[in-house]
ZATI-180313 format. One record per residue: x, y, z of N, C-alpha, C in turn. Coordinates in steps of 0.2 Angstrom, whole numbers, plus 5000, padded with zeros to 4 digits. Last residue first. Layout:
// ZATI-180313
XYZXYZXYZ...
// end
This chain:
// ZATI-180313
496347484856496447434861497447424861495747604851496247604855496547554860494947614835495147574841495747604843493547734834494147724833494547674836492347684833492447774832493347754830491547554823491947574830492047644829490447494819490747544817490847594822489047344816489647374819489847444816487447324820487847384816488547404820487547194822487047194816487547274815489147154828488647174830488147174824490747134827489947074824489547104826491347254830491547214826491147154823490947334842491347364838491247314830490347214849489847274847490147314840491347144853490747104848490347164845492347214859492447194852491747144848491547234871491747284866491947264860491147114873490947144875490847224867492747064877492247034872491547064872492947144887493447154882493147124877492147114898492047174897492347184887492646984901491946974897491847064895493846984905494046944896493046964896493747074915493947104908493847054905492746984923492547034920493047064916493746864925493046854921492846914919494746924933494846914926494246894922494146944946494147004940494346974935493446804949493046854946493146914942494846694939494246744945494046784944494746554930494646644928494346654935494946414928495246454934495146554934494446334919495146384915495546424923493446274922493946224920494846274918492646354930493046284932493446244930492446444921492846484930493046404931491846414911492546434911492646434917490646384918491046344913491646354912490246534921490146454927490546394923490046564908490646584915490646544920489046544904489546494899490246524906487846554911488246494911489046474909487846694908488046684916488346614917487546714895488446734900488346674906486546704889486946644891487446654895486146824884485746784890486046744893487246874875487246904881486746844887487646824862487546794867487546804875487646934856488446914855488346844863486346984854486647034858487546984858485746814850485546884849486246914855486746714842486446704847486346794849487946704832487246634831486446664836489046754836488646754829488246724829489246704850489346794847489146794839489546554848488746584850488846664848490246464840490046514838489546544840491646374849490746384846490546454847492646454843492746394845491946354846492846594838492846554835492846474836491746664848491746694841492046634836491946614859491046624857491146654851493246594863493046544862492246554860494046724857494046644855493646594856493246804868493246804862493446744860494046754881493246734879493146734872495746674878495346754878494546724877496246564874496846614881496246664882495946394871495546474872496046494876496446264869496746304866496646394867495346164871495346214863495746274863495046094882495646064876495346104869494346154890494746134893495246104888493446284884494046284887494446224890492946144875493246214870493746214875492146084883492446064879493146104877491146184887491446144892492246104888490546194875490946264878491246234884489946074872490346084869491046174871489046054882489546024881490246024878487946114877488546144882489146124884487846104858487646074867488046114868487246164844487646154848487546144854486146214835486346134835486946114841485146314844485646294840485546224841484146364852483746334847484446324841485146364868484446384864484246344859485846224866486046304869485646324864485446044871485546094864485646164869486345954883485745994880485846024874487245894888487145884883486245904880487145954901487645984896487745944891486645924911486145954911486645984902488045864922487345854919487145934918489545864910489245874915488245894915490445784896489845824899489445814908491545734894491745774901491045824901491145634887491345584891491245664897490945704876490245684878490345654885492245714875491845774874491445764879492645594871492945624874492545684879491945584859491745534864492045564871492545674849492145664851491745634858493945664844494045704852493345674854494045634831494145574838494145614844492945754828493445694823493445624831492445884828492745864835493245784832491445904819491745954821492345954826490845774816491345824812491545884814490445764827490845704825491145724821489245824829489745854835490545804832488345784821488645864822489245864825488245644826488445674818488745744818487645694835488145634836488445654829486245744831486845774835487445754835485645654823485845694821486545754826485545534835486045544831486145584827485145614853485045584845485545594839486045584868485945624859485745594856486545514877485945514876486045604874487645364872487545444874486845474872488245224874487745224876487545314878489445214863489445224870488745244867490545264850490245184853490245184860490845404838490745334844490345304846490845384821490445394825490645364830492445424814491845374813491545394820493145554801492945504810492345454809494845504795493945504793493445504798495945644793495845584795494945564797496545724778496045734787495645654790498045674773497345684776497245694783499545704763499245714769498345714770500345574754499845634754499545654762502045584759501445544758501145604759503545634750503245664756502245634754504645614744504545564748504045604753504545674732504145604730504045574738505445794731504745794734504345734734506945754744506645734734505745734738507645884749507345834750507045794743508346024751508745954748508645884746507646124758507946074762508146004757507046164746507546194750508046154753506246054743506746064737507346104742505146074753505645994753506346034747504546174750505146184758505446124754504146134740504446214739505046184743503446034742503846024738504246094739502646144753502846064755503446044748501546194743502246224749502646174752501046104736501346134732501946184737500246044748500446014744500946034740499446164750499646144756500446074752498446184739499146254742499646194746497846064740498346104736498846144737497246094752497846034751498146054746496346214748497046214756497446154755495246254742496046204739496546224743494246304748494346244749494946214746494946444755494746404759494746294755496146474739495346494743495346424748497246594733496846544734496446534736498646684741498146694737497646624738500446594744499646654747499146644740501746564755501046524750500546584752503446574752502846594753502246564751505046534759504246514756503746514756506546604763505746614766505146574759507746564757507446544762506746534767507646704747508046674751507846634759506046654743506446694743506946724750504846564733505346554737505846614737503146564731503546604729504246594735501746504725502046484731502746504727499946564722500546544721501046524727498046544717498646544721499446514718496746644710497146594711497846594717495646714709495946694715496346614717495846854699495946784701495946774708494746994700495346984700495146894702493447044700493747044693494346994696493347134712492947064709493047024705493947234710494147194713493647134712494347324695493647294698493947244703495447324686495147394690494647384695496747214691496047224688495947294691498347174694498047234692497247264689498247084699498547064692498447124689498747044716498447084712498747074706498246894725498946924721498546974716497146904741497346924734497946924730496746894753497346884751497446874742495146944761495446904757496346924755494646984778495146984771495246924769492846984784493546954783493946984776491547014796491847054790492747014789489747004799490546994801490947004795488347024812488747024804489647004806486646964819487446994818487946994811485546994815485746974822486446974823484247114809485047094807485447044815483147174808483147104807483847084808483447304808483447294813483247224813483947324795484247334799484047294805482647244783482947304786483547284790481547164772482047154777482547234779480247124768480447204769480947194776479747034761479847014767480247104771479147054749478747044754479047034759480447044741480047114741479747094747481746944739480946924743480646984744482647004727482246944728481546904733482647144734482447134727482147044726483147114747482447124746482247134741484447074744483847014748483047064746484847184739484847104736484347084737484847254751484647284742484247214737485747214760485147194760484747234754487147214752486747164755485947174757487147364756487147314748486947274747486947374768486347434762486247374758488047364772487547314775486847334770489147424765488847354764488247324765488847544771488747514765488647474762489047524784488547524785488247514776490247384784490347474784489547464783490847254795490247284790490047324791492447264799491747234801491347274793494347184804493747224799493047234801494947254819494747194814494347244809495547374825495947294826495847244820495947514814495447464818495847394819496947604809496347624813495947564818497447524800497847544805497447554811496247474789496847404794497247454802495947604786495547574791495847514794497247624780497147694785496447644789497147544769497747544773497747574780495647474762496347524764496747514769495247354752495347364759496047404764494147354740494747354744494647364751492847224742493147304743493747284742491547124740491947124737492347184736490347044748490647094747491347094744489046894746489746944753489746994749487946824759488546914758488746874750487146774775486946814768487746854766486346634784487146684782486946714774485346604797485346614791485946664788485246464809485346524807485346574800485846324812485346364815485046444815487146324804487146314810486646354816486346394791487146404790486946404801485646434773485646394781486446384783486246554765486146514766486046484772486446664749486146664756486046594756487546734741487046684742486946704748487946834724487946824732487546764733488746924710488546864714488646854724488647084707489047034708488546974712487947174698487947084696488247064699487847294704488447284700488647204697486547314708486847414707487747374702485947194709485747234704486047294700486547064712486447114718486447174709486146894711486546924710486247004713486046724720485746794717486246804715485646574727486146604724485646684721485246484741484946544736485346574733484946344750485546394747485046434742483346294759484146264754484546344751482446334765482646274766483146254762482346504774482646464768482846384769481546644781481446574780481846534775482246784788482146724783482146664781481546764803481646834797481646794790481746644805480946654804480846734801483046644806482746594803481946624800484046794807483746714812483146694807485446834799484446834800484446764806487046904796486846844799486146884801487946954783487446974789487246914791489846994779489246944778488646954784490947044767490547044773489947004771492747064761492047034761491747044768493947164754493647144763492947134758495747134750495047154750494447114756497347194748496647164754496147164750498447124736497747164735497447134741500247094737499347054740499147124738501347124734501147094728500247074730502847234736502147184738501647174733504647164736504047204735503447184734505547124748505447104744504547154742506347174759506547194755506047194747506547064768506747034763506747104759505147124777506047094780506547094775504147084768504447184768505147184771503646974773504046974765504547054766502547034782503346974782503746964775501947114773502047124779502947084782501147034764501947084763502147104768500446944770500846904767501446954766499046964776499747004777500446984774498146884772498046954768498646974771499246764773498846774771498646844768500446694780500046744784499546784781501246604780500746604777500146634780502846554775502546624775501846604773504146474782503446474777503146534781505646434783505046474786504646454782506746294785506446334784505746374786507546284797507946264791507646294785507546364813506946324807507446344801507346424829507846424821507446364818506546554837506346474834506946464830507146644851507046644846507046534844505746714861506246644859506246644852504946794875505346804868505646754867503346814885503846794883504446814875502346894891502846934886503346904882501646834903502346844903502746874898500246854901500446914905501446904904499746824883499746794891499946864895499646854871499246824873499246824883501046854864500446894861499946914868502846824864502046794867501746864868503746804849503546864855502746864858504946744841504346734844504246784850505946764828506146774836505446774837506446624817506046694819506146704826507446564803506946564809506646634808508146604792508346534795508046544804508446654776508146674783508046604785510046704772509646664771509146664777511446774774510646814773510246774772512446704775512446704768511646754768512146684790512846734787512846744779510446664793511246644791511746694789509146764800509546764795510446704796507646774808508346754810508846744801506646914810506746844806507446844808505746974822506246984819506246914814504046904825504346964824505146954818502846794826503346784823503746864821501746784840502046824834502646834834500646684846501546694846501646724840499646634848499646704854500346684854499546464849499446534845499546564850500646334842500746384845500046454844500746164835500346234835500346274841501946024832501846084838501446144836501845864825502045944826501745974831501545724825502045764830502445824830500345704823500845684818501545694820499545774827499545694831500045654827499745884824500045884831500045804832498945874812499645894813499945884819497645874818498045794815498645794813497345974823497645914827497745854824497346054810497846064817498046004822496146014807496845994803497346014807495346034817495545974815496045964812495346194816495646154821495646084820494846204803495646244804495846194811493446174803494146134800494646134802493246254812493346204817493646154810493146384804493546384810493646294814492146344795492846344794493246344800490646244795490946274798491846284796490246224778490646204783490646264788489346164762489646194766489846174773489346134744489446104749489546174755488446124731488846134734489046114741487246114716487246084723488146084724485846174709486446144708486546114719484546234699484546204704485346154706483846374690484046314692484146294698482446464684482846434690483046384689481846594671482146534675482146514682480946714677481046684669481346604671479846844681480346774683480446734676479246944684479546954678479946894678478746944699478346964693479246954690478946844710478746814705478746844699480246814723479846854719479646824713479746714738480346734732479846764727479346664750479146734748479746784743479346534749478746554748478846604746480446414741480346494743479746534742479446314736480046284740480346374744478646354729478446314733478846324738479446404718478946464724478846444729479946304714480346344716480346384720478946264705479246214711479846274715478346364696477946334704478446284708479346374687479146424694478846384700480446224689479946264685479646324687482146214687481546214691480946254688483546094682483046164678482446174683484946034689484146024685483846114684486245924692486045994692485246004689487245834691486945864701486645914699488445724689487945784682487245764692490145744689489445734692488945764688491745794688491345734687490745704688491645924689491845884696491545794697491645974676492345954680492345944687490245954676490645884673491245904676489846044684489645974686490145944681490246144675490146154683490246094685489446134663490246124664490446124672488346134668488346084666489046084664488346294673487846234677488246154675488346344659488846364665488946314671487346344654487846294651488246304655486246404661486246314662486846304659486846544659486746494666486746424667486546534646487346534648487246504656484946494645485546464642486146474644484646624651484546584653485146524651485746774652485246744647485246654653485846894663486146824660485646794658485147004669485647014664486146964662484247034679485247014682485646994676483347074679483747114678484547094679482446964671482846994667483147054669483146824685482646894682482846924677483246674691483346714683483046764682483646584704483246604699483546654696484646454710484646524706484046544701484846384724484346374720484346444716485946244731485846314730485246314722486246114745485946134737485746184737487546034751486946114750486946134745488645924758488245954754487746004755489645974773489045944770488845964763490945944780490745974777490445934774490445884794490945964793490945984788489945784789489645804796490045884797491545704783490845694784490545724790492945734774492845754781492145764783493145674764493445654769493445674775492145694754492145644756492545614762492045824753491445794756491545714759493145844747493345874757492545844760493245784736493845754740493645784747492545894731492245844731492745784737493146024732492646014736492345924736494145984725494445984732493645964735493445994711493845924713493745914721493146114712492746074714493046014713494546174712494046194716493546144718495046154700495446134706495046114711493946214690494246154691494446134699494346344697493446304695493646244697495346384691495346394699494746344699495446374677495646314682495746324689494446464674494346404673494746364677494146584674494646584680494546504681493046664669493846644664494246614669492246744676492946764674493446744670491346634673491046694669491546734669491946564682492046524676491646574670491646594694492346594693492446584685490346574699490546634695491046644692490746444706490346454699490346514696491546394714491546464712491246464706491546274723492146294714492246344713491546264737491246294730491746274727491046274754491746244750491646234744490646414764490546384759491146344756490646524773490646464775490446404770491346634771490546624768490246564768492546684781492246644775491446634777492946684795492546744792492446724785493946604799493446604803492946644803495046634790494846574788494246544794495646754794495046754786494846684789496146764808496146814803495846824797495946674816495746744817495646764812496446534816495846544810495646624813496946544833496946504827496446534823497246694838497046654839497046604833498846794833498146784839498046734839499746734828500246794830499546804835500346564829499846614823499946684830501546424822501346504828500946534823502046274821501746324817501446374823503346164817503146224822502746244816504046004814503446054811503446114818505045884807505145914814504545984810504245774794504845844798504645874803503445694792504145684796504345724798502245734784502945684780503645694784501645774794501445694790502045674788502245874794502045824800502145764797501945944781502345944783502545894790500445944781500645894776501545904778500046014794500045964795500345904786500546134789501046104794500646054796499846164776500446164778500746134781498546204783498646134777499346134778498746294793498546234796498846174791498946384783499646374788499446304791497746394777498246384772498946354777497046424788496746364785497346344779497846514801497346504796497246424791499146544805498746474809498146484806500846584802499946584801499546524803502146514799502046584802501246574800503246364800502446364798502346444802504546284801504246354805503646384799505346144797505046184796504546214800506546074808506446074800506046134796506946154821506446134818506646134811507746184837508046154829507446114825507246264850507646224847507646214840505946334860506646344856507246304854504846264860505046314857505746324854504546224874505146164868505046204863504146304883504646294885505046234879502946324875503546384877504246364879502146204880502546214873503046284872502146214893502446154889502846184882501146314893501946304895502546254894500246254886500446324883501346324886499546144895500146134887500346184884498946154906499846184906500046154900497746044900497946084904498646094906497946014883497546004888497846054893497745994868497946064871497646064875497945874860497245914863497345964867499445854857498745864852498045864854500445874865499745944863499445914861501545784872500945784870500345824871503145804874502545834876502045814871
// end
């Protein structure tokens, strides 16, 4: 079977090759399970990887869209996450062009945020040397103001001026999935990995799969020589099988989405948030403006309570404190807010009292048979992805030398006479790789238009349902193109099209169209809305 574009009956295809004898059983379809089982692919081995919803659901579709070192990382002492971090960032500008872009971040200096200017700039200038680069400059006020009309002036002391990179995450997570698949592994979502299978010595030696997603309910068990455990904030979850005691810290970040002309910004703004120094940004972020994040625990009593996390109305106070201590004139509020969104992080707790405080380094922990990868951050996914890969190959007997480096394969622009200017062509070429042309190829007229005042065609919602894998709306306006966060009300003006889109390529009759739109509906308000906070979920 050929999935690597998950075209029409490859769900059933692939339920029906499920069950048999896999090298390695990849459990999370996040940006860490994706690195995984495509550097597993690569170096041969029979691969499965099942996500228990939709690909990237869980955290690595709710990231602050950012590929960093983590400049603040380096005021924790958390020097070789920095390190690692901008290396990767450097390696991801280069190999994956149009997906993930430079963006330049601009940090003014008040005397309330409580860093001497000096430590900023030398913090700035180790920043760049471990990414081999000197990308950084000092800004005078007038060039700054220039650049942020309605940034604050009374008590201004500095700004610099550095440079990072950003991404859509959810359409990395699909790329590297399809360079896995083209390597000839298998990605399954809407398959929750339940019981684990054991050997007569206890050694875990698969999972019984139980379809999530469809009306069939199917169950198979997978056997897999080995598992990988990369379920990220729920990493104890699957490990609690074993016995094995828990070690993740949830913690929940949120993030507001502005429409442009609320806040005007030509380049990234770094701040800090007054009531605790933590560092935030706001940024241009796919015709839009992204602000956050936050830094909570994340209790036990709202994971059970609620299907997804969202932005407590606390947050959204916190965040917007910031912004208007920075632009005072622009007296941003609630009602400016176009939507928000709220993700776990996967933490190793080292016990800090401050979640903020705490590393975000990563480990990979083997226990009987199950190989676990967690903690770390969206950009050093090769890493993780790399250091899991030696774990599984040691299991299975393997000498780690024989496994080639895994890449995202580099896209190059097609060659066809498509009437988009080439800033588009460029968009759609890193987010799509070789699907590209393909795309453009099953545009129908009037569907390589832009969708409102995004960077994104129709072409691409045409796209999505016929090889992106969509079982639920959700998936395809929250993670596939992202109109429920880019587009007022979760994209209500647009319905009427993107349903005439779906009913032709997916076959939804009219009543299935109205619960998958009734169900999307409820979870945008509940969970991305400007003010989500569900009373209780009952779904």
């Amino acid at each position: 079977m050929n999935a690597s574009q998950w075209t029409k009956g490859w769900r059933e295809s692939a339920w029906a090759g499920v069950d048999q004898d896999w090298d390695i059983l990849v459990v999370g379809g996040g940006i860490t399970g994706a690195g995984v089982f495509q550097a597993a692919a690569r170096a041969g081995l029979k691969t499965l990887l099942v996500e228990a919803r939709d690909f990237s659901f869980g955290t690595s579709s709710r990231s602050n869209k950012m590929v960093h070192g983590g400049f603040r990382y380096l005021f924790n002492r958390q020097y070789h996450v920095t390190y690692e971090s901008v290396r990767q960032r450097e390696r991801l500008l280069r190999e994956a062009p149009w997906l993930v872009e430079p963006m330049a971040f601009n940090l003014p200096n008040y005397p309330e945020f409580q860093f001497p200017s000096w430590r900023l700039c030398g913090g700035l200038a180790v920043y760049d040397l471990m990414a081999g680069k000197w990308d950084h400059q000092r800004l005078s006020r007038q060039a700054i103001c220039q650049k942020f009309t309605h940034l604050k002036r009374d008590g201004f002391r500095h700004a610099f001026r550095y440079k990072d990179a950003m991404l859509d995450d959810s359409r990395l997570v699909l790329r590297v999935l399809q360079a896995g698949m083209a390597d000839g592994g298998l990605a399954l979502n809407y398959a929750r990995a339940g019981e684990l299978l054991r050997d007569r010595h206890g050694r875990v030696r698969g999972a019984v799969l139980q379809e999530t997603g469809g009306a069939g309910g199917r169950a198979v068990e997978a056997r897999a020589r080995v598992v990988v455990n990369a379920t990220g904030p729920w990493t104890d979850e699957l490990r609690a099988a074993l016995g094995a005691p828990p070690r993740i810290r949830k913690q929940r970040g949120c993030h507001l989405i502005f429409p442009c002309d609320r806040l005007p910004l030509p380049e990234g703004l770094s701040m800090f948030n007054l009531r605790d120094l933590r560092a935030m940004a706001a940024l241009p972020w796919e015709g839009v403006i992204l602000v956050g994040t936050t830094d909570l625990d994340h209790p036990a009593d709202m994971e059970t309570r609620f299907a997804e996390p969202f932005a407590t109305a606390e947050e959204r106070a916190y965040i917007l404190e910031a912004l208007n201590f920075v632009f005072p004139g622009l007296q941003l509020s609630q009602a400016d807010i176009l939507s928000s969104f709220s993700g776990l992080r996967p933490i190793i707790s080292q016990g800090a009292a401050d979640p903020y405080k705490e590393s975000r380094a990563h480990q990979v922990w083997t226990e009987n048979g199950l190989v676990t990868i967690t903690g770390g951050k969206l950009t050093t996914f090769r890493l993780m992805a790399r250091k899991t890969l030696q774990a599984c190959l040691a299991e299975l007997g393997m000498e780690a030398t024989s496994s080639p480096e895994a890449r995202l394969p580099k896209p190059e622009l097609p060659f066809g006479d498509y009437p988009v200017d080439e800033g588009t062509l460029r968009y759609l070429t890193g987010r799509y790789g070789g699907q590209t042309a393909d795309l453009l190829s099953a545009a129908r007229r009037g569907e390589l238009e832009p969708i409102e005042n995004l960077p994104n065609i129709w072409a691409e919602v045409r796209w999505a349902a016929r090889a992106g894998a969509v079982e639920h709306l959700d998936d395809l306006l929250l993670r596939r193109v992202r109109l429920g966060l880019l587009l007022p009300e979760g994209g209500r003006a647009v319905m009427p099209r993107v349903k005439a889109i779906i009913q032709q390529e997916l076959g939804w009759d009219e009543r299935r169209w109205q619960v998958e739109e009734d169900a999307y509906q409820q979870i945008w308000q509940r969970y991305y809305s400007p003010a989500p906070g569900p009373e209780q979920n009952t779904d």
